[in-house]
C-alpha positions as CSV (number, residue, x, y, z in Angstrom):
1,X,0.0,0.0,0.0
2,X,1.4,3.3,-1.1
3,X,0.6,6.8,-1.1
4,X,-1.8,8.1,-4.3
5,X,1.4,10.8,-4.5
6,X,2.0,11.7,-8.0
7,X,4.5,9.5,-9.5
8,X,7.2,11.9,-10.7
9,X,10.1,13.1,-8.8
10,X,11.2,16.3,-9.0
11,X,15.1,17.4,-8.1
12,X,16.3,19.8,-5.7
13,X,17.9,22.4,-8.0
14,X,15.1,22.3,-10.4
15,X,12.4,23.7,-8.1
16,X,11.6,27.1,-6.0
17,X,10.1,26.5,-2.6
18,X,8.0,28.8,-0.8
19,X,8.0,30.6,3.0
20,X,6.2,31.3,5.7
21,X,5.3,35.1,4.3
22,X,4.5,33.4,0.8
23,X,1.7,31.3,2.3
24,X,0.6,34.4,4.4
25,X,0.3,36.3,1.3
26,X,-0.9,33.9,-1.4
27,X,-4.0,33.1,1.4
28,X,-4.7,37.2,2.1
29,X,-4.6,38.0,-1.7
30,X,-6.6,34.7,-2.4
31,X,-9.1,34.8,0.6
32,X,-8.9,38.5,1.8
33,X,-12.3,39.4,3.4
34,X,-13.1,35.5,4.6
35,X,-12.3,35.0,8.2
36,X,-9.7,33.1,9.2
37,X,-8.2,33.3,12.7
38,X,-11.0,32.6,15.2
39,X,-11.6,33.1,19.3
40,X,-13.8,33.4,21.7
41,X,-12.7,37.1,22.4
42,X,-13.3,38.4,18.3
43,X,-11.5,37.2,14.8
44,X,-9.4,38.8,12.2
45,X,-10.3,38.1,8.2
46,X,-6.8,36.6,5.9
47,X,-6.2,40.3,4.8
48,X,-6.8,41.2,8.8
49,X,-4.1,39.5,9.6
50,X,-1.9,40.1,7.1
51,X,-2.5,44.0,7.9
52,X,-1.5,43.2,11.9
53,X,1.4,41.1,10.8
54,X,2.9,43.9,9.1
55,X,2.1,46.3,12.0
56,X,4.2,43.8,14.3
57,X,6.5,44.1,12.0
58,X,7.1,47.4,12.3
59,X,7.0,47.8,16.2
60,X,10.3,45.2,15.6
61,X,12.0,47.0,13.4
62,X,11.2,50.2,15.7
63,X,12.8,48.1,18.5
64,X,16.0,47.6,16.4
65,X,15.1,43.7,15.6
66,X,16.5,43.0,12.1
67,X,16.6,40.3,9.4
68,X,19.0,37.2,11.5
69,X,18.3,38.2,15.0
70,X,17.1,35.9,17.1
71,X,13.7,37.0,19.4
72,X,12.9,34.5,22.4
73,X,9.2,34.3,22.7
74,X,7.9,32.9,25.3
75,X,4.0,33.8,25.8
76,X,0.9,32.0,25.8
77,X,-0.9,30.6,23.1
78,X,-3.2,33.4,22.2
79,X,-3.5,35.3,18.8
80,X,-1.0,37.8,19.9
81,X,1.7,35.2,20.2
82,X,0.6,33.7,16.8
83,X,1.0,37.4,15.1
84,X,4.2,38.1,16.6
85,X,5.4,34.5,15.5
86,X,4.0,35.6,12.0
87,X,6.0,38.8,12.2
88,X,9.3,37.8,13.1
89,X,9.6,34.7,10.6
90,X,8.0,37.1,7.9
91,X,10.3,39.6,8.4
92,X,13.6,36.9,8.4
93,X,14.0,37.4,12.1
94,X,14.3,33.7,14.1
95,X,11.8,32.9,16.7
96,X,13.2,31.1,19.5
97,X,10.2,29.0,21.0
98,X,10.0,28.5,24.7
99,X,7.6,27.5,26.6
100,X,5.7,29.8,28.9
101,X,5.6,27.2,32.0
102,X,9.8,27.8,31.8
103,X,11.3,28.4,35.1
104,X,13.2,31.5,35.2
105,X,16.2,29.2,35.3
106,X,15.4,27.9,32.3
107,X,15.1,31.0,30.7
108,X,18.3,32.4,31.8
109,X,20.0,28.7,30.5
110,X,18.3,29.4,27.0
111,X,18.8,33.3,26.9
112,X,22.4,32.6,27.8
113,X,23.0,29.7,25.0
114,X,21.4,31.9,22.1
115,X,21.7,35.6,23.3
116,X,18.5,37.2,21.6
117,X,18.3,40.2,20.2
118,X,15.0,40.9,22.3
119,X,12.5,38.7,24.2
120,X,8.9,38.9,23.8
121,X,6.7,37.9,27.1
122,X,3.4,38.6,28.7
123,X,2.4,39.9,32.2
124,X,1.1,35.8,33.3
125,X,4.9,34.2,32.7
126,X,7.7,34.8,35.1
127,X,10.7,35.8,33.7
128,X,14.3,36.1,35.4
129,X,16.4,39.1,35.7
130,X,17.7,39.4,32.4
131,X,20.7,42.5,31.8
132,X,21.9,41.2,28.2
133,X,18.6,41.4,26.1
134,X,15.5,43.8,25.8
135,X,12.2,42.8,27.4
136,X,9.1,43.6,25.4
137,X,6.1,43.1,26.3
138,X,3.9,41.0,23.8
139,X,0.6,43.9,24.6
140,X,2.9,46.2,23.5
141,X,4.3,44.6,20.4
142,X,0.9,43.8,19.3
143,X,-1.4,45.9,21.0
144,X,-5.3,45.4,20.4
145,X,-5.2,42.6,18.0
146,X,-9.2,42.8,17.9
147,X,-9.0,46.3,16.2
148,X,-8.4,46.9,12.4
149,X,-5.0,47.9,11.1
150,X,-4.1,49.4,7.5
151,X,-4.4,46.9,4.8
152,X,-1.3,45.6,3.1
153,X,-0.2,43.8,-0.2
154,X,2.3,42.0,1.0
155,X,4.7,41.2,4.1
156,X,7.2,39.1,1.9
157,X,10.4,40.6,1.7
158,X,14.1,39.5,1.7
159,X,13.3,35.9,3.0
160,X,14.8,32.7,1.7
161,X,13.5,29.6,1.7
162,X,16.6,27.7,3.2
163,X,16.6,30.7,6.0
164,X,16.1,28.9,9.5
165,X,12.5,30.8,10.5
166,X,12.2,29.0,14.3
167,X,14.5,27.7,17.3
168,X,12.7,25.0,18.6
169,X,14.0,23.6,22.2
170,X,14.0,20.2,22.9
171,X,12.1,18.5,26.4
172,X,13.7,20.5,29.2
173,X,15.5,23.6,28.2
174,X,18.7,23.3,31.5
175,X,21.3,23.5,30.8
176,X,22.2,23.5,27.3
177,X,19.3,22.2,25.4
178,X,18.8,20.8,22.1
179,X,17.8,23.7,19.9
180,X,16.6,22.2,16.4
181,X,17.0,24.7,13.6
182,X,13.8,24.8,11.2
183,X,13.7,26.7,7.9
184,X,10.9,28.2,5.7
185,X,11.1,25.6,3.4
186,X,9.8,23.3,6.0
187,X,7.0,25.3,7.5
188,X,5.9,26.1,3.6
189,X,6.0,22.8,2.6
190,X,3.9,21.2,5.9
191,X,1.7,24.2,4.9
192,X,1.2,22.9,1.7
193,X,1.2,19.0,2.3
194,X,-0.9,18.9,5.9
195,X,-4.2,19.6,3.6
196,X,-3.5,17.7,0.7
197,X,-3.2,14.3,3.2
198,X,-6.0,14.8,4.9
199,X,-8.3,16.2,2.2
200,X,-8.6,19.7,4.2
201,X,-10.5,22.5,2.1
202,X,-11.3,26.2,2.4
203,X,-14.9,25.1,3.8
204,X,-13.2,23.2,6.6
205,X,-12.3,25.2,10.0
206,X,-8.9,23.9,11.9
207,X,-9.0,23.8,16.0
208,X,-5.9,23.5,17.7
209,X,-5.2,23.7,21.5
210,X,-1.6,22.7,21.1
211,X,1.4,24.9,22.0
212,X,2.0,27.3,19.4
213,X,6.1,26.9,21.1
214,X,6.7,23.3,19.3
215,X,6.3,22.3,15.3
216,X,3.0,20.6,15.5
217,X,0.6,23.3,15.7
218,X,2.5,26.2,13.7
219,X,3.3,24.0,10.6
220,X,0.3,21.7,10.3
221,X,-2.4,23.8,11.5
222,X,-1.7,27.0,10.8
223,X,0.3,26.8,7.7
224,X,-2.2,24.2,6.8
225,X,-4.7,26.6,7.4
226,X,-3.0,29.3,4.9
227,X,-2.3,26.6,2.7
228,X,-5.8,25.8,1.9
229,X,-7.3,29.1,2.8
230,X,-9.1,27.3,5.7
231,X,-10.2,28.5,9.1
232,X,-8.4,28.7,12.4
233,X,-9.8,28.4,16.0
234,X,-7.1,29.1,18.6
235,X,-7.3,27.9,22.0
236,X,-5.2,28.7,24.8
237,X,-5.0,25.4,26.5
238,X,-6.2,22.1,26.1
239,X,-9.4,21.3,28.8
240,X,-11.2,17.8,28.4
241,X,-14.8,18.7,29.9
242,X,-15.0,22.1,27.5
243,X,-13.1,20.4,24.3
244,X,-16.3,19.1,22.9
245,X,-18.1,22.5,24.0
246,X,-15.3,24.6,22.0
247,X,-15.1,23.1,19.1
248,X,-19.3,23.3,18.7
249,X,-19.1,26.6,19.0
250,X,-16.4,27.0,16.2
251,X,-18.1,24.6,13.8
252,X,-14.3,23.4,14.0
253,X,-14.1,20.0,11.2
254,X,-10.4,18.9,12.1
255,X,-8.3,19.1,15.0
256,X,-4.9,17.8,15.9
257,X,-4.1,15.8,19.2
258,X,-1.2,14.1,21.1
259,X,0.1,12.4,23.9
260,X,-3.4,11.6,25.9
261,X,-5.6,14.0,24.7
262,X,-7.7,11.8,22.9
263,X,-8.1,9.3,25.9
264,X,-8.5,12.1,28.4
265,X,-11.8,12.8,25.7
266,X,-12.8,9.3,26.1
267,X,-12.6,9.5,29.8
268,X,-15.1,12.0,30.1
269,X,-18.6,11.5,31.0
270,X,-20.6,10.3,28.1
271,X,-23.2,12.9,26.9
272,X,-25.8,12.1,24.3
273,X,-24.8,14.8,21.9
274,X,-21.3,13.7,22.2
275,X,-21.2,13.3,18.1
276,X,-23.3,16.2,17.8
277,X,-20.1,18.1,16.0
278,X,-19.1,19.5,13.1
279,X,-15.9,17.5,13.5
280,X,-15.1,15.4,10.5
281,X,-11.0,14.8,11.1
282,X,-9.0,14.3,14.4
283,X,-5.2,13.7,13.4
284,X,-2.9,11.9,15.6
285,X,-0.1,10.0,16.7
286,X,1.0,7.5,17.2
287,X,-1.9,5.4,16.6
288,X,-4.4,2.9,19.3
289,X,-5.7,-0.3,18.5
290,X,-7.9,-0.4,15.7
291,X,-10.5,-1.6,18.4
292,X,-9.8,2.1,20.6
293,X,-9.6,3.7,17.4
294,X,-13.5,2.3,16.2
295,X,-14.6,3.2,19.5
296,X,-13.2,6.8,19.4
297,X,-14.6,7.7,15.7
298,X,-17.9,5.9,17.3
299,X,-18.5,8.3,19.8
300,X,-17.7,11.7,18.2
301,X,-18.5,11.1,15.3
302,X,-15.1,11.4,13.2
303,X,-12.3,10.0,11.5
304,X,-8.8,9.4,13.3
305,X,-6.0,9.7,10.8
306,X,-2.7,8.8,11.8
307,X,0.6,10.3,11.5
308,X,4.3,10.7,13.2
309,X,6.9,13.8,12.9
310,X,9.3,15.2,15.1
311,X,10.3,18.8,15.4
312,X,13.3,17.7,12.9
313,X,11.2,16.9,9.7
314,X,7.8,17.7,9.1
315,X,7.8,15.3,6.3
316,X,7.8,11.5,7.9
317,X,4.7,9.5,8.0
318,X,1.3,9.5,7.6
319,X,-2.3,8.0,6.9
320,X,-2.7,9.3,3.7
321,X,-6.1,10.8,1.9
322,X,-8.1,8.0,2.9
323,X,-5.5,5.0,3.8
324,X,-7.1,3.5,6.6
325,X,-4.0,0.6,8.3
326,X,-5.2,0.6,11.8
327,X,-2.2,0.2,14.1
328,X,0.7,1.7,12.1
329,X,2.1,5.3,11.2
330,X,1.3,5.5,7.9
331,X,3.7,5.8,4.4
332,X,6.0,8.4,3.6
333,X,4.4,11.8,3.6
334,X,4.7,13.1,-0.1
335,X,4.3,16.8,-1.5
336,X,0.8,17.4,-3.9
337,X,2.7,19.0,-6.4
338,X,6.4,18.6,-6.2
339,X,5.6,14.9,-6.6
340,X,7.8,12.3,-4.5
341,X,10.0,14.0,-1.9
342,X,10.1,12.4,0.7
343,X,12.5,8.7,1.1
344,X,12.2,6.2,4.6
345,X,14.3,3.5,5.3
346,X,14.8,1.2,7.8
347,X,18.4,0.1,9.4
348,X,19.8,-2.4,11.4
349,X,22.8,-1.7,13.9
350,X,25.2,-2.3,11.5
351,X,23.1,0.0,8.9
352,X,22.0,-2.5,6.9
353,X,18.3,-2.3,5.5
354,X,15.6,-4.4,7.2
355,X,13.3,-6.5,5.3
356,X,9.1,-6.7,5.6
357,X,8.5,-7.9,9.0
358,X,12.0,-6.8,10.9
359,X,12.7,-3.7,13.3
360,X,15.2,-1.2,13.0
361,X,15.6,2.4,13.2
362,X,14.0,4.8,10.9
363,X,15.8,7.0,8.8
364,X,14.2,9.7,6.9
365,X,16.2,12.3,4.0
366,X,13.3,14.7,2.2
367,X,13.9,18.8,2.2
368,X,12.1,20.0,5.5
369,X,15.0,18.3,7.4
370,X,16.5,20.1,10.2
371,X,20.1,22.3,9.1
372,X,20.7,20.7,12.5
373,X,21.0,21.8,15.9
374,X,21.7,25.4,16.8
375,X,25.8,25.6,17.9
376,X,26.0,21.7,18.1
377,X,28.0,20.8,14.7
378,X,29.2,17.4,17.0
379,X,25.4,16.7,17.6
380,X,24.1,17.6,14.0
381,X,26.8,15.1,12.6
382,X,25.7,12.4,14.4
383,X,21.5,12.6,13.9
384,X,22.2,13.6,10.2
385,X,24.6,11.2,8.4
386,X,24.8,11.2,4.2
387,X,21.5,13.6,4.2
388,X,19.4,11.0,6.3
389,X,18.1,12.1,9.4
390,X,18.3,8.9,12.2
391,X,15.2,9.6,14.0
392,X,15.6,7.4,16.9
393,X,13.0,5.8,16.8
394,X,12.4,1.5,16.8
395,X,9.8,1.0,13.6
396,X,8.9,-2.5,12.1
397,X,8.9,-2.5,8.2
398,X,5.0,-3.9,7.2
399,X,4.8,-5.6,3.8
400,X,2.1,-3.5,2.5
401,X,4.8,-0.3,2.9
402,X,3.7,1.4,6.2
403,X,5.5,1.2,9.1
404,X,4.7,0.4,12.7
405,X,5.8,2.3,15.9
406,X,8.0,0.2,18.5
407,X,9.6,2.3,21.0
408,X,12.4,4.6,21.0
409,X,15.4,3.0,20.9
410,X,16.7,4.4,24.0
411,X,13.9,3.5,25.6
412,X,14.1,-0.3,24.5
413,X,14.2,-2.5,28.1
414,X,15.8,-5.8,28.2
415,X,15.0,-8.1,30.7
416,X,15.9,-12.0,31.0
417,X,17.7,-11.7,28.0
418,X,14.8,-10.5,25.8
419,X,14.0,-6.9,24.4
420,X,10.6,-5.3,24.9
421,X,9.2,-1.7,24.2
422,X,7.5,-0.6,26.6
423,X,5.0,1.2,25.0
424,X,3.7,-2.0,24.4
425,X,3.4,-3.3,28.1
426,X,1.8,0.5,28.8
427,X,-0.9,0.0,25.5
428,X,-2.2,-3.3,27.5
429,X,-2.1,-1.7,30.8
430,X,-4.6,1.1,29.4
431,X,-6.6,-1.5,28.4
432,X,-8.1,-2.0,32.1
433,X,-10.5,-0.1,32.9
434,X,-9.5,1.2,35.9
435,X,-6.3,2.9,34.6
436,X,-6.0,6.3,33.1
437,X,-2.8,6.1,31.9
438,X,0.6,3.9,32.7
439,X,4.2,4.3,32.1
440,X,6.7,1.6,32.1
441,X,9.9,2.0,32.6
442,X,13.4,-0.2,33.3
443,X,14.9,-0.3,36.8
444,X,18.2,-1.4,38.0
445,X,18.0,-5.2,38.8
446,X,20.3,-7.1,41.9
447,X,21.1,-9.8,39.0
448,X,21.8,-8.1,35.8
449,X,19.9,-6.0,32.7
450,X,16.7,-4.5,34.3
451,X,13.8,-4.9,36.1
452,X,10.4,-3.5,34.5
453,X,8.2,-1.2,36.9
454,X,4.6,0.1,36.4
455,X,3.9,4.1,37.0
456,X,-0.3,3.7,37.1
457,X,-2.8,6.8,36.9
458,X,-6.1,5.0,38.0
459,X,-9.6,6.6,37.1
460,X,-11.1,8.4,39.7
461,X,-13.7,5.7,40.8
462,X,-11.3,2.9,40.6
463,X,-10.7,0.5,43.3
464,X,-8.1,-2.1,42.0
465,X,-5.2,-3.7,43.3
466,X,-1.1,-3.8,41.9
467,X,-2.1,-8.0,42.3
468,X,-5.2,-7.3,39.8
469,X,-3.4,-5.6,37.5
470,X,-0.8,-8.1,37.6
471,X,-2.9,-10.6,36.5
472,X,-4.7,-8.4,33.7
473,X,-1.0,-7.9,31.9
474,X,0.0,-11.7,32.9
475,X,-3.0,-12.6,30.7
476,X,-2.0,-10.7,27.7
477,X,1.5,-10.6,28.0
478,X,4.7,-12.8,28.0
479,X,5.6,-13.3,31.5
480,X,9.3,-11.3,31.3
481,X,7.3,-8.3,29.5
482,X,5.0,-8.2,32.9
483,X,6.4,-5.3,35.4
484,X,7.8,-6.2,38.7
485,X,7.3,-3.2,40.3
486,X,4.6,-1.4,40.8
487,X,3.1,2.2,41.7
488,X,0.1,4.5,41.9
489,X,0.7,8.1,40.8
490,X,-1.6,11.4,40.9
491,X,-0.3,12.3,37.4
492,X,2.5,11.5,34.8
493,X,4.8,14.3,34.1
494,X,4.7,16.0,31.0
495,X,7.3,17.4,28.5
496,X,5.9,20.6,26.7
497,X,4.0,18.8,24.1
498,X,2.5,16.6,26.4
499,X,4.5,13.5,26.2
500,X,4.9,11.3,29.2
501,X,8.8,12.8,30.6
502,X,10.1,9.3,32.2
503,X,13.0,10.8,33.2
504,X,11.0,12.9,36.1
505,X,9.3,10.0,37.2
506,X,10.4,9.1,40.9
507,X,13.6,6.7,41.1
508,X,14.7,4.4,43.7
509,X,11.8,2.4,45.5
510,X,10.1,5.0,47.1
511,X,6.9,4.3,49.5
512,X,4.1,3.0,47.8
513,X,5.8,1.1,45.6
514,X,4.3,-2.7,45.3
515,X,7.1,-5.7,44.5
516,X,5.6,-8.5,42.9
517,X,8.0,-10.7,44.0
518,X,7.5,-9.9,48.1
């Protein structure tokens, strides 16, 4: 099974990609007057928010920001933070991304690692004392985003496509953090593709609650929405009980989840007008069961399409335009008119390719890969060898040419002289009823390799024991992939987009914790 890409493939050289102020454009001169960016406090038309763009613009340039500075934002998601975004990448300016939940020591590690030119805040996050860089405040950047501002033609200027547009930092910005270079090129071209694989038009209306800070929602939804000239509902944070609620209001057709967002839907009280939605499209990653996956689209009323990318390529996989193989990650993603782009393979240790039905690491080499990591040359050489990008990640080659999610390598436990991914042992443990969520992880063993232990989040009216569970995994699992260790936790922590960050779960054998072999 392969994407319905067109066939031909187009080189490098012979083609001239877009940016992030060409998509802007093209959507304002296409669909002016028709309203685009949508809240509960007002909404600006395409040719709105082209005119504020360029008004941002200008309070940088007044400021002294020029084309190459870098600007740390780090505000909440809110249609200020999306304009300013849009002005500093339009104007060739590179947005360093932080997120707004940041200690100030965080923000003093990533201020002193890229030295910005400015930083653009808001009254609600807590910044340190910072002496080397000016402090603007995003109300003052902006101002009154609700109110109209002089109509432009055009807000592209002296911007390449091979310019880096964003600094995105990695989980955990200590320290000296990870900071992935992205370029125009791949925010155009995820503007351009996003809509083309999941059939997205100008009638439909995106909703995203995701953190405007990390790739997902900046190059799928709202260069998707520019892309296709379609509409945009911004929320500031994600809330289960008033999801359902927001997106009815909206008339939203499509939004965008990850980590547990879809199951923290499930877990709400049923309602009766629970499919009563507009929503046509929720796209995700990686995928549930085909069994979850029937029961989710049952419910509300919608499709689940599938789909994985990282902050260092946009282009990976996906459930393309109708494919519909329950379980995996999709194909490669191609573009809808540069043709095929976009090349996967799948290595062994030694780098050799793996056949249908083996495991390796995924490699991916299309043009929306990272330049590579900001001041880490070492780093960059290692991730991106010969133009492929080694993503990481443990991925089992499917006959039909999708490709099925294991674990991340580093992640990979052995125990008794077997390998396992945990994800696995945590997709059965979800499968009780009485757990909310579960994260497994390896712990030191007395013998040798590791022991597996069990972090569970039970649902609020559950009353089950560590020997139930035991039992429930024993059933459905081989007996060295069933934990040996387990404990009951309030909440998983969280890396900015929502992923479960293991390496802040408690370590040692703290109280609580249940040994099965006691």
């Amino acid at each position: 099974m392969g994407p319905p890409a067109p066939a031909r493939e187009v080189s490098v050289d012979q083609v001239t990609y877009r940016t992030i102020p060409d998509l802007l454009d093209d959507a304002a001169n296409t669909h002016g007057d028709r309203q685009w960016l949508r809240t509960d406090d007002g909404a600006l038309s395409f040719g709105q928010a082209r005119a504020h763009v360029a008004r941002v613009m200008e309070s940088f340039r007044a400021a002294g920001v020029t084309k190459g500075d870098l600007v740390l934002v780090t505000t909440r998601t809110t249609p200020s933070y999306l304009l300013t975004w849009l002005a500093l990448t339009s104007m060739g300016a590179v947005a360093v991304t932080a997120n707004p939940a940041s200690t100030p020591a965080e923000l003093e590690g990533l201020v002193a690692q890229t030295t910005p030119k400015a930083i653009v805040s808001d009254a609600a996050v807590a910044l340190p004392e910072l002496n080397r860089a000016g402090c603007l405040g995003v109300e003052e950047v902006v101002g009154d985003w609700t109110r109209s501002a002089p109509l432009v033609d055009t807000v592209a200027g002296d911007v390449a496509h091979d310019d880096v547009a964003v600094l995105i930092p990695t989980s955990g910005t200590t320290g000296r953090s990870k900071l992935v270079m992205q370029t125009h090129r791949a925010y155009a071209m995820a503007g351009e593709g996003f809509p083309w694989w999941l059939d997205l038009t100008s009638d439909d209306i995106l909703l995203t609650a995701l953190p405007l800070f990390h790739l997902n929602a900046p190059a799928y939804s709202v260069m998707g929405s520019l892309g296709c000239g379609a509409g945009l509902v911004l929320l500031e944070r994600f809330s289960g009980s008033g999801f359902l609620d927001a997106a009815r209001r909206h008339g939203a057709t499509e939004f965008n989840a990850i980590g547990a967002m879809v199951e923290i839907l499930m877990r709400q009280p049923e309602r009766a007008d629970d499919a009563d939605n507009a929503l046509r499209i929720c796209y995700t990653g990686p995928s549930p069961t085909q069994e979850r996956q029937l029961e989710i689209e049952a419910r509300f009323g919608l499709q689940v399409v599938c789909g994985y990318a990282m902050s260092e390529s946009p282009y990976a996989l996906v459930w393309h335009r109708g494919m519909r193989p329950y379980g995996t990650l999709g194909v490669p993603r191609q573009h809808p008119t540069l043709g095929h782009v976009n090349d996967a393979r799948v290595v062994d240790e030694h780098g050799d390719d793996v056949p249908a039905g083996g495991s390796g690491e995924l490699l991916l080499r299309n043009p929306t890969l990272t330049p590579g990591y900001w001041g880490m040359p070492e780093e960059t050489a290692r991730v991106i060898v010969d133009g492929w990008l080694h993503t990481g990640d443990l991925v089992t080659v499917n006959a039909d040419g999708t490709y099925t999610f294991v674990s991340r390598i580093k992640e990979v436990l052995r125990r008794r002289g077997e390998n396992l991914s945990p994800v696995e042992v945590q997709d059965v443990l979800e499968m009780h009823p009485g757990v909310l969520e579960a994260a497994v992880v390896g712990v030191p063993s007395e013998l040798s390799e590791e022991e597996i232990k069990a972090f569970v989040v039970l649902t609020d009216d559950a009353e089950v024991s560590f020997t139930e569970l035991r039992t429930f995994a024993g059933e459905r699992l081989a007996a060295f992939k069933v934990p040996r260790y387990w404990q009951r936790v309030d909440e998983l922590p969280r890396t900015p987009t929502q992923r479960i960050a293991k390496h802040r779960l408690p370590t040692g054998h703290p109280p609580g914790e249940w040994d099965a072999m006691s």
